[in-house]
C-alpha positions as CSV (number, residue, x, y, z in Angstrom):
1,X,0.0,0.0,0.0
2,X,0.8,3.3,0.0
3,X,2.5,4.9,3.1
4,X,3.4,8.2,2.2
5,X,1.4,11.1,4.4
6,X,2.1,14.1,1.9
7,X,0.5,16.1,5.4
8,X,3.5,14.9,7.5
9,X,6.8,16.6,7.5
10,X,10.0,14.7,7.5
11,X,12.1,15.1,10.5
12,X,15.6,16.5,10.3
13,X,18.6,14.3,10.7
14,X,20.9,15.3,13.4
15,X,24.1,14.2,13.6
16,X,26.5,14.7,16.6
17,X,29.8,13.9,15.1
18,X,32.7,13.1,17.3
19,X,36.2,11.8,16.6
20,X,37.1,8.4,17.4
21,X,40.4,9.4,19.7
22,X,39.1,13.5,20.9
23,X,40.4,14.1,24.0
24,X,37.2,16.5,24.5
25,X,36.4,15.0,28.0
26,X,38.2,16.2,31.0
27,X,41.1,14.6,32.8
28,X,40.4,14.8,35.9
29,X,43.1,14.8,39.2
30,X,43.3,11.0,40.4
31,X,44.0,12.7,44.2
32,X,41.0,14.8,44.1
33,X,38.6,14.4,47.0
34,X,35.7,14.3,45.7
35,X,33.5,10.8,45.8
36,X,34.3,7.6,44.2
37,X,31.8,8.1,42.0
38,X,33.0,11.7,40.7
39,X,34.7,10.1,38.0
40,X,32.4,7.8,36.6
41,X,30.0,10.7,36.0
42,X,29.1,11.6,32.4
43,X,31.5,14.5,31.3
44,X,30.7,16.1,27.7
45,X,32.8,17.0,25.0
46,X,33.8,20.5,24.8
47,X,32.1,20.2,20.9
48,X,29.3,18.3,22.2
49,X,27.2,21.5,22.8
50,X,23.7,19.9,22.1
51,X,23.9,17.2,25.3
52,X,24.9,20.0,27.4
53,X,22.4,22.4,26.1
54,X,19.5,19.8,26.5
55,X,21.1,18.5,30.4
56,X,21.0,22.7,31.1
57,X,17.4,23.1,30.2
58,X,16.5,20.0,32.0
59,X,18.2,21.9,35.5
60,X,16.2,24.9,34.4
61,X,12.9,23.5,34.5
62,X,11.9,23.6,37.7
63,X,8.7,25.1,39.1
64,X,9.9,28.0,41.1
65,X,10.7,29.2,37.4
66,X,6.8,28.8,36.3
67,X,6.1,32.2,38.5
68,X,5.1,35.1,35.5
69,X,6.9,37.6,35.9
70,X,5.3,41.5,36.6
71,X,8.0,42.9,34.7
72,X,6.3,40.8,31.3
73,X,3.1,41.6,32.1
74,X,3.9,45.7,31.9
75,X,5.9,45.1,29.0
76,X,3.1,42.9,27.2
77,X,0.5,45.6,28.7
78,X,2.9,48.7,27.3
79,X,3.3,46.7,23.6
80,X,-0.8,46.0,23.4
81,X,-1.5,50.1,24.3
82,X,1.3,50.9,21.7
83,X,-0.7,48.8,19.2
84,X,-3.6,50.0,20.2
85,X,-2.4,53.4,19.5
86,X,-1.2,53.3,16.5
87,X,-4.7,51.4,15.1
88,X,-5.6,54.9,16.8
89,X,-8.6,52.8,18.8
90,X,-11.1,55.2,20.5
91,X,-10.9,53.6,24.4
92,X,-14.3,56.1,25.1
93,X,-16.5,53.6,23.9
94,X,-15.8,51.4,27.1
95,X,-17.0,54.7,29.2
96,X,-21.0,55.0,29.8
97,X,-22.9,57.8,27.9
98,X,-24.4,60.6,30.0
């Protein structure tokens, strides 16, 4: 049968090319004292920046970051005025007629 969906888009390859032998990971000191775990831990490369951009917003997303902001709302408030402005949008319609 047919099982192309013409709707669908295709995804995009990535690819996350790195040499064979790249020393990109860090050496770290065998006398440091941190755990015995420490070095076991997965390091990225230094031209890996997609892992450690996707691991960073991972830490971001927590919920005390969910709070909006009152520094948005002005600016969205300021930017809807402005608009509103410039459509030059008569705001006495809104008041009651004496």
């Amino acid at each position: 049968m047919l099982k192309h969906n013409f709707f669908k888009l295709r995804k995009n390859n990535r690819f996350n090319y790195t040499p064979r032998f790249y020393q990109g990971k860090e050496i770290e000191n065998d006398y440091s004292f941190d755990s015995k775990f420490s070095k076991y831990k997965q390091l990225h490369n230094k031209n890996d920046f997609r892992s450690a951009w996707a691991q960073d917003r991972i830490i971001m997303r927590r919920k005390n970051n969910r709070s909006f902001s009152p520094l948005l709302l002005v600016i969205i408030l300021l930017l809807c005025f402005v608009f509103l402005f410039v459509l030059d949008f008569d705001l006495t319609i809104f008041s009651p007629v004496f």
